[in-house]
C-alpha positions as CSV (number, residue, x, y, z in Angstrom):
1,X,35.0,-1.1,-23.8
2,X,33.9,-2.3,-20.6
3,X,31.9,0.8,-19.4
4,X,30.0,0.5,-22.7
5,X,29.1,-3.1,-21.4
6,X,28.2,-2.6,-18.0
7,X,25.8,0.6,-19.6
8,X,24.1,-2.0,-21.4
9,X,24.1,-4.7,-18.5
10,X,22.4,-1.9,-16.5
11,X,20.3,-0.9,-19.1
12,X,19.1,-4.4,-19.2
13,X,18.4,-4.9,-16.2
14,X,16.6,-2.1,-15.6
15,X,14.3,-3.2,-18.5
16,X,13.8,-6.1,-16.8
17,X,12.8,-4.9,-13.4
18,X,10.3,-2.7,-15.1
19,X,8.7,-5.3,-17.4
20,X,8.6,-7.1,-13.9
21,X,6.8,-5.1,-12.8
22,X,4.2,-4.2,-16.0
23,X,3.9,-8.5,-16.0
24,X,3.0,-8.5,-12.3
25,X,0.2,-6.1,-12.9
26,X,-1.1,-8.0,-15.8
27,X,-1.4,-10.8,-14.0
28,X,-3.0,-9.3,-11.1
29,X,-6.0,-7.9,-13.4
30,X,-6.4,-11.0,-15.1
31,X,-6.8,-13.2,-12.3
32,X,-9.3,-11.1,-10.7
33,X,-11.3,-10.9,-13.8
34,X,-10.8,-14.5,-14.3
35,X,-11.8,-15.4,-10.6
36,X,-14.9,-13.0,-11.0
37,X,-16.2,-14.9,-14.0
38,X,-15.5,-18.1,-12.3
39,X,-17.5,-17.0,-9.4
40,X,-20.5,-15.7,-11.7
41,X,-20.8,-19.2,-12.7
42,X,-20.2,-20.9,-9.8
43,X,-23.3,-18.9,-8.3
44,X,-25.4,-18.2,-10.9
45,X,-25.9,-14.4,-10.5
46,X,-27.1,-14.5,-14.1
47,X,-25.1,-11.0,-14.1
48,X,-21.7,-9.8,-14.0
49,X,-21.6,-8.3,-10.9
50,X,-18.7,-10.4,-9.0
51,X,-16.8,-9.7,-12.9
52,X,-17.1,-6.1,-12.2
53,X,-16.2,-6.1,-8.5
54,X,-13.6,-8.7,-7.8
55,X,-12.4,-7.2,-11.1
56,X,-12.1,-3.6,-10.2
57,X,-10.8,-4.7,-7.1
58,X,-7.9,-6.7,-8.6
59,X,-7.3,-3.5,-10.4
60,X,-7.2,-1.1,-7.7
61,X,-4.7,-3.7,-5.9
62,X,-2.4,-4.0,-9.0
63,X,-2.1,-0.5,-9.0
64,X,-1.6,-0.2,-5.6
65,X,1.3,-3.1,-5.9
66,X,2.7,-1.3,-9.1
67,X,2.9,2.1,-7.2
68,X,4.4,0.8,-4.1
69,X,7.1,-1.7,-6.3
70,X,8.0,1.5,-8.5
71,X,8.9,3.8,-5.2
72,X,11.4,0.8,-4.0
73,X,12.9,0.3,-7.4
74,X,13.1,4.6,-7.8
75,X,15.5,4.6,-4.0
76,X,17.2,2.1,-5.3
77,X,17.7,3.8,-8.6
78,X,18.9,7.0,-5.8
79,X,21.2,5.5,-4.0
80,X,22.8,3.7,-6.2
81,X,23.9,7.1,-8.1
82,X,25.1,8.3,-5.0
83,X,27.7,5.5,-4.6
């Protein structure tokens, strides 16, 4: 009874780290969209050219973040199967 609730506590868990991480991206992306849009506005381009390149931007970094987060949380998934 108690290994099938610590399967499920770990099971959660891991859940949550990932969703961390899936929210995290989310948020990166919209912000730079957001702060692109802002910006259009606040200058007047009368295009959306700082949408498109803070926005890209923001994307390339969330990926970046999301790949980087998901090697940490894949050696601690490693080493935590070799204990």
């Amino acid at each position: 009874m108690e290994d099938k609730k610590n399967n499920v506590s770990n099971s959660l868990r891991k859940y949550g780290k990932y969703s961390s991480v899936v929210f995290q991206m989310l948020f990166i992306i919209g912000i730079s969209f957001w702060g692109g849009h802002r910006l259009d506005l606040y200058f007047e381009t009368g295009s959306n050219v700082l949408v498109l390149v803070i926005g890209l931007s923001g994307l390339c970094l969330s990926l970046y973040t999301t790949l980087k987060r998901l090697e940490i949380l894949n050696k601690e998934e490693e080493n935590a199967k070799q204990k």
